[in-house]
Every structure is written in structure tokens, then in C-alpha cells.
N, C-alpha and C positions, 0 to 999 in steps of 0.2 A: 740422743742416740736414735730416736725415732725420728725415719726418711720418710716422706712424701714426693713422691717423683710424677707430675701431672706431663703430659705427652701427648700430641693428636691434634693440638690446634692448629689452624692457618686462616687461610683468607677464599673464601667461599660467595658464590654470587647468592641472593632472595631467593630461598626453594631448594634451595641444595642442603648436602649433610654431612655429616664430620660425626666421629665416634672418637671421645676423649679418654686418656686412660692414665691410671693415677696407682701406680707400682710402692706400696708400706711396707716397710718392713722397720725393728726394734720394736714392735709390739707383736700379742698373739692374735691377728686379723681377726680370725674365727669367731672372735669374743666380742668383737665390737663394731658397733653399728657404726655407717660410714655417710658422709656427704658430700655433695657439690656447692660450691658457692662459686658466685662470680663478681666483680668489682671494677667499677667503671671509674674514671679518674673522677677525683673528689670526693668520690663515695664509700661509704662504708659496704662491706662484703657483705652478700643478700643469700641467702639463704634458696638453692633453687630444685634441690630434689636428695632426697636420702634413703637407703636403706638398712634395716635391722638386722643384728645377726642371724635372725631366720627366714632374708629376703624379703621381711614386708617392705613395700614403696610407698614414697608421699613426696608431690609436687605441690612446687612454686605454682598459683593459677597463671601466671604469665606463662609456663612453659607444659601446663600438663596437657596430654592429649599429644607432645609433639618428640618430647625427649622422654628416654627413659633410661634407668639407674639399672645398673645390674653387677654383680662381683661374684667373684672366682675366688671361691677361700683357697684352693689349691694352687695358685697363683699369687695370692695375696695382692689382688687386684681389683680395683674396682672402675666402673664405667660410665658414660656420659654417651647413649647415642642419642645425636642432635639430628630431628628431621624438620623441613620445612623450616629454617633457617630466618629469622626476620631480620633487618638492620638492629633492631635494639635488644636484640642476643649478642651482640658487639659486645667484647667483656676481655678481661683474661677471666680464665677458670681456674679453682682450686677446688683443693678436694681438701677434706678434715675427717678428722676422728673424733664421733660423738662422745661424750660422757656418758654412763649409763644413769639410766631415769626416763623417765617420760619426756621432761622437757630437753630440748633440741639444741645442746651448747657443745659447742667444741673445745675442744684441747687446744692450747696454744703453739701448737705444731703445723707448720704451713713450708711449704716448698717453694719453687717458684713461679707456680701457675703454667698456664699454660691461653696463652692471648689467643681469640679466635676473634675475627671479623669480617663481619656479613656485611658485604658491597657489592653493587655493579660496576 
């Protein structure tokens, strides 16, 4: 019963930017801390930026400084804006829902991403 809706990707030139957005609902949002991953074909999902249900952030070093995580409990929404775009941000994106704990594991709940790719 828990939906994962990720939305906002497409096809953007080196430098440009895209804000991703990932609409949950069958759980109570408020409560639980939320992520981005992304997965490149053959690869396993990478872990690239999360936040806590009291808004703390933590980036991937591949994209901090340039994306930043941000959600709307009122909304039950959370976000992905992408600046300064590199080719190897080339991904789909998903979003998850943390477990609670320290350590950084998802729920087996995943939608169907959302493809962005950085080209000229």
C-alpha cells in the first residue's frame, strides 16, 4: 500500500538543472526520514542525498555542494533540486523511505523512478 511517485526528470544540457519530486503516501510522512538514490544500468542503487524527519541533510560527495534535498510534510513530498548537472548525474532517480536508526537502509518500497539525463 505504500506509493512512491518520483516526477521531474528529463533530458538537460552540462550546467543546467531539474528539481525532482517524489509524492508518498500509505505511510505517516512526518515520521520518517526520506531519500534519493539513483541507478545506472548494471548497477546497484547509490545512495545520493537524505533527509531526517526534522529536515537534517546529508550528501553523496559526488553531488554535495550542487543538489539539495528538501520535503514538505504538508504535502507529503519530498525533493531533489539538481544544479549544475554533470553527464555522470545521468541516472534514473528514486526516492525511499528510511528505517528508523542511525544507519541509512530503506524499506523495500520503490516506484518507478524517475530517468534524468545530462547531454549535449
Amino acid at each position: 500500500q505504500v506509493k512512491l511517485v518520483e516526477s521531474g526528470g528529463g533530458l538537460v544540457q552540462p550546467g543546467g538543472s531539474l528539481r525532482l519530486s517524489c509524492a508518498a503516501s500509505g505511510i505517516i510522512f512526518r515520521l520518517y526520514a526520506m531519500a534519493w538514490y539513483r541507478q545506472t544500468p548494471g548497477n546497484e542503487r547509490v545512495l545520493v542525498a537524505d533527509i531526517t524527519k526534522d529536515g537534517v541533510t546529508d550528501y553523496a560527495g559526488a553531488v554535495k555542494g550542487r543538489f539539495t534535498i528538501s520535503r514538505d510534510n504538508a504535502e507529503n513530498t519530498v525533493y531533489l533540486q539538481m544544479n549544475n548537472l554533470e553527464p555522470e548525474d545521468t541516472a534514473v532517480y528514486y526516492c525511499a523511505v528510511l528505517r528508523f536508526g542511525d544507519t541509512k537502509r530503506p524499506f523495500d518500497y520503490w516506484g518507478q523512478g524517475t530517468p534524468v539525463t545530462v547531454s549535449s
